[in-house]
matplotlib code that plots the C-alpha trace (Angstrom):
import matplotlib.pyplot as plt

x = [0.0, 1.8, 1.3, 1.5, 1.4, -0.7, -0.7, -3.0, -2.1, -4.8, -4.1, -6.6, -8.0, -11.7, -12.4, -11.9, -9.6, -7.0, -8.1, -5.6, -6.0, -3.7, -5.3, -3.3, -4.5, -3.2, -3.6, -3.7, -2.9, -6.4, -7.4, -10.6, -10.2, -7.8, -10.5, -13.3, -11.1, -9.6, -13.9, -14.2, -11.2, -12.9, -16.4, -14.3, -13.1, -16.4, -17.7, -15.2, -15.3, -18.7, -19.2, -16.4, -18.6, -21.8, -20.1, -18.6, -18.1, -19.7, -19.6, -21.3, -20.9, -24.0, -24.8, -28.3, -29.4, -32.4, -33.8, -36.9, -38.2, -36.6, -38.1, -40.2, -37.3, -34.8, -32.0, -34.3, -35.0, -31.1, -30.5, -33.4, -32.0, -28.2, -28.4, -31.7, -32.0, -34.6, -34.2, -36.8, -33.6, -31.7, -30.0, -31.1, -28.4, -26.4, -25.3, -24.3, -24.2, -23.3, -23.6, -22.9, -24.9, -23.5, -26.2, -25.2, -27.8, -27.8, -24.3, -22.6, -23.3, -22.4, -24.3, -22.6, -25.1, -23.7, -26.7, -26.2, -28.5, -28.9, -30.6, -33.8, -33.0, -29.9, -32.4, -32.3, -28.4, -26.0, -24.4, -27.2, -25.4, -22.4, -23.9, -26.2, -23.2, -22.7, -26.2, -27.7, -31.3, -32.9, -35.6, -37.6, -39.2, -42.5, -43.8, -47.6, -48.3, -47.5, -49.4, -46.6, -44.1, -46.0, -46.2, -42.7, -42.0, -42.2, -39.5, -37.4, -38.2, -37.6, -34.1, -32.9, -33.8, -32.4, -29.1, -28.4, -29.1, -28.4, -25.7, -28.1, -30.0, -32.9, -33.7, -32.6, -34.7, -36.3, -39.2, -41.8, -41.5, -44.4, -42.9, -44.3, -47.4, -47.6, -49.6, -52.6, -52.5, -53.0, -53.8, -53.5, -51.6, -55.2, -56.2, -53.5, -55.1, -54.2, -50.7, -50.4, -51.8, -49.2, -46.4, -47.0, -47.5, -44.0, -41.7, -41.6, -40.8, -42.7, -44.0, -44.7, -45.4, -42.9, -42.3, -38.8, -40.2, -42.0, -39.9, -42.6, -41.5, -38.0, -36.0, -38.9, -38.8, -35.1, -34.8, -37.4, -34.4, -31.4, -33.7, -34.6, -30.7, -29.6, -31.8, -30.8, -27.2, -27.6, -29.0, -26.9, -24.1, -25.7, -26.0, -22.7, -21.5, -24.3, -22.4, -18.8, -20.1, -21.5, -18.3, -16.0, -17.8, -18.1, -14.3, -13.7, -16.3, -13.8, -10.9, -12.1, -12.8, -9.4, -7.7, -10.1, -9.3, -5.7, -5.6, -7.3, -5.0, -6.5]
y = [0.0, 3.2, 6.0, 9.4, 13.1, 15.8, 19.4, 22.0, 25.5, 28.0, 32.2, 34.1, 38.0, 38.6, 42.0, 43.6, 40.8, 38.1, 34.7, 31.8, 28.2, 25.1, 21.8, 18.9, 15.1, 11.8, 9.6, 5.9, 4.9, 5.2, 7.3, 7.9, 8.9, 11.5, 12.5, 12.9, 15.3, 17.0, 17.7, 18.6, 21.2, 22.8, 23.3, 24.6, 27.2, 28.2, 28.3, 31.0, 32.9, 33.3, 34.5, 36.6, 38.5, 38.8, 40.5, 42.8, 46.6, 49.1, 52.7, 55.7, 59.9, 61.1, 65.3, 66.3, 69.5, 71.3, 74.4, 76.5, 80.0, 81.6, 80.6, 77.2, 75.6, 74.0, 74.6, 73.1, 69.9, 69.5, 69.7, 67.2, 64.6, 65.1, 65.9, 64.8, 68.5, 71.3, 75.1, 78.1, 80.7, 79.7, 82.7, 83.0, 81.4, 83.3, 81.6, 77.6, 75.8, 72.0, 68.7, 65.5, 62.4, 58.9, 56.1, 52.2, 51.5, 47.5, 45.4, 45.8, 48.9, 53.2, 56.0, 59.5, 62.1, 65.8, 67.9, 71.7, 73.6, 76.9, 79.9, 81.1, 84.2, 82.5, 81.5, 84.9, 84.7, 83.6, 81.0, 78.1, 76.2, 76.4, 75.4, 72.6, 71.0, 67.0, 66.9, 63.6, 64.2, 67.4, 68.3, 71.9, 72.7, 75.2, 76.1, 74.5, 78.0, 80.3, 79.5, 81.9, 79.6, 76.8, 79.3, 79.4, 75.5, 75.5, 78.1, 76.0, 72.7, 75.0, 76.3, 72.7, 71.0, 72.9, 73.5, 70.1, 66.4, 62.7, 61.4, 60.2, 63.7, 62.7, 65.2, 64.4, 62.7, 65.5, 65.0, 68.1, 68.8, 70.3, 71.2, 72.9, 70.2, 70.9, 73.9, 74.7, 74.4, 76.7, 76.4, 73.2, 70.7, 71.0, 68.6, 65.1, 64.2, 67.6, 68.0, 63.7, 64.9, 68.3, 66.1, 63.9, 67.1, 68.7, 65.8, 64.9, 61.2, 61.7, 64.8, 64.2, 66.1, 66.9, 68.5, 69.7, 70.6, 67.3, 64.8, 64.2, 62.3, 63.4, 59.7, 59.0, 61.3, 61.2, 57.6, 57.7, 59.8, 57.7, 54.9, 56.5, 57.2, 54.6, 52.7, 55.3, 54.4, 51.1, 51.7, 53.8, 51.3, 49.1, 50.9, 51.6, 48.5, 47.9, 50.5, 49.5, 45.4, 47.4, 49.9, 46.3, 44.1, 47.1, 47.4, 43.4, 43.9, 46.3, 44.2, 41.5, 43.6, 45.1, 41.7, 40.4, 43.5, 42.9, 39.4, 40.6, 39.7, 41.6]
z = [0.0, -1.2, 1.3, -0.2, 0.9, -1.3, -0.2, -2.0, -1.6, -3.2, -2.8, -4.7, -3.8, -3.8, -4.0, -0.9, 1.1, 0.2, 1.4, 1.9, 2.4, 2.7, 2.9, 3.8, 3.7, 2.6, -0.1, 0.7, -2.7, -3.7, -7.2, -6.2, -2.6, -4.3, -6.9, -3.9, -1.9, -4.8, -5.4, -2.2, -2.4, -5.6, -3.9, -0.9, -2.9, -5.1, -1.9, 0.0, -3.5, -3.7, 0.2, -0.3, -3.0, -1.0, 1.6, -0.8, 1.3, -1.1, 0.0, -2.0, -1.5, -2.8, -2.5, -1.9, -2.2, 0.0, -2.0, -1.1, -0.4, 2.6, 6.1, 5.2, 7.5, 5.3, 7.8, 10.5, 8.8, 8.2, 12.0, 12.7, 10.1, 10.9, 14.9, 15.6, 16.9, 16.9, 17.9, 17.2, 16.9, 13.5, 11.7, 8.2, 5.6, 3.6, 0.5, 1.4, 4.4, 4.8, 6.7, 6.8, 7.4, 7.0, 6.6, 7.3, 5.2, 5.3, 6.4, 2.9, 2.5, 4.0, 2.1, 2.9, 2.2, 1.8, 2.2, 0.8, 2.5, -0.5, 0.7, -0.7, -2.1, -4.3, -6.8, -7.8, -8.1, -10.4, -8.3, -7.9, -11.5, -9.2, -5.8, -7.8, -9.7, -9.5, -7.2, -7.1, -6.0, -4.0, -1.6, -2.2, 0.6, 1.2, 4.1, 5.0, 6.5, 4.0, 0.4, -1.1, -0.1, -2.5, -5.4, -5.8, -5.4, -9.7, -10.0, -7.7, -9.7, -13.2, -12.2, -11.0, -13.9, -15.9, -14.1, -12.9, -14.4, -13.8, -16.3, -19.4, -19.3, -17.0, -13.9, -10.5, -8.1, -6.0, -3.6, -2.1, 1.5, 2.9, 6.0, 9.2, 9.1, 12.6, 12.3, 10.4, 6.4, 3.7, 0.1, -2.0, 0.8, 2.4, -0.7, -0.5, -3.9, -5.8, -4.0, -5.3, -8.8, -8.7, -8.0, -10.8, -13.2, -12.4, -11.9, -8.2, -7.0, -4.1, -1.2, 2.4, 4.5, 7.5, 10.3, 11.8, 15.4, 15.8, 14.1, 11.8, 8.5, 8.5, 7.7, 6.2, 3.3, 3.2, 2.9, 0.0, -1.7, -1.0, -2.3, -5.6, -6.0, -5.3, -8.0, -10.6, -9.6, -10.4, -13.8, -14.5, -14.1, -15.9, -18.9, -18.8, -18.5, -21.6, -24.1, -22.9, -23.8, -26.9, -27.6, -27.1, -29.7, -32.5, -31.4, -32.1, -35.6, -36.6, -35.9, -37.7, -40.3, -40.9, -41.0, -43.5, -46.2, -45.0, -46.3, -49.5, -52.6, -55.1]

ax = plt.figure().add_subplot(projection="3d")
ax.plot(x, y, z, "-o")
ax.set_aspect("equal")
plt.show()
């Protein structure tokens, strides 16, 4: 009986981490003991591939912008979402402000938002192209209180369109705060089936109505957001990934082509 020593040694790097294995064992002169462990190696290794990729780390920077007439609260419902903090006396903006928020949104996965928080009067300026640049989605807020607010939400949705769009043309995402809902209503957000048939007409994903004091629909609206980006993300990277496939086999037509006339003996 010939006894026999086999040592497999297998190094390969899934995305994020290298993963290593040596396996020993020994053969008693038997083929098909071999073959049965060698098998059992192979899955062994699918296997720690394939876990390796569903635990892939994925990390996306995504900047969000909050637009609106002056005083419906946009600073307000930053401070709720990023500090889970309210206070009566904020200081009107002057041009940008900023914050951060990171989101852990499942275990594979960290969403960093950077919310821009734009003034209201800058939609009279020249700088919202420049404050609105590489935007991913937006929120335009009105004021529940103030119908005035709501007349000027179009204007807001008019200038960001046309300022600021997703990579194949399309708008940004950009959902309707109604915010202040904890006081009494004016105007149209008295009706939830014109405010759902004037969100249709001018392009938002969504409204809801919110309210910074009371912690009313804050994550709720903001997750909405992050959800319809990152959905556009992903077809976005999969039409990519389309037109290089695409761009690669007009490249190899081409080719082929070229070596054809080359071979030509006329």
């Amino acid at each position: 009986m010939h006894f026999g020593v086999m040592i497999f040694s297998q190094c390969f790097r899934p995305v994020a981490e290298e993963v290593s294995f040596v396996l020993y064992f020994y053969i008693l002169g038997n083929e098909v003991c071999f073959l049965k462990l060698y098998g059992y190696l192979l899955h062994f290794c699918f296997q720690t591939i394939m876990t390796s990729a569903n635990t892939e780390k994925r990390e996306h920077l995504y900047k969000i912008l909050v637009i609106g007439e002056l005083g419906t609260g946009k600073t307000s419902f930053i401070k709720r979402y990023v500090h889970q903090f309210f206070s009566q006396n904020y200081r009107a903006t002057i041009g940008v402000d900023f914050a951060l928020k990171v989101l852990h949104w499942d275990p594979n996965t960290t969403v960093r938002l950077q919310l821009w928080d734009i003034a209201g009067q800058e939609r009279f300026g020249n700088m919202t192209r420049v404050y609105y640049k590489e935007a991913v989605g937006a929120f335009i807020v009105f004021d529940v209180t103030r119908s005035g607010t709501f007349d000027c939400v179009s204007k807001w949705k008019e200038d960001l369109d046309s300022k600021v769009q997703l990579p194949d043309g399309s708008p940004i995402p950009c959902i309707l705060l109604a915010n202040k809902c904890d006081q009494e209503k004016q105007g149209i957000v008295t009706s939830p089936e014109k405010m759902d048939e004037y969100v249709r007409e001018n392009g938002f994903v969504g409204w809801y109505e919110t309210s910074a004091k009371e912690n009313i629909n804050i994550d709720e609206a903001a997750r909405a957001l992050v959800n319809k980006i990152l959905l556009n993300d992903k077809l976005i990277s999969a039409a990519d990934l389309a037109d290089g496939e695409k761009f690669n086999l007009n490249s190899s037509m081409e080719q082929s082509t070229t070596e054809s006339k080359s071979k030509c003996s006329c």
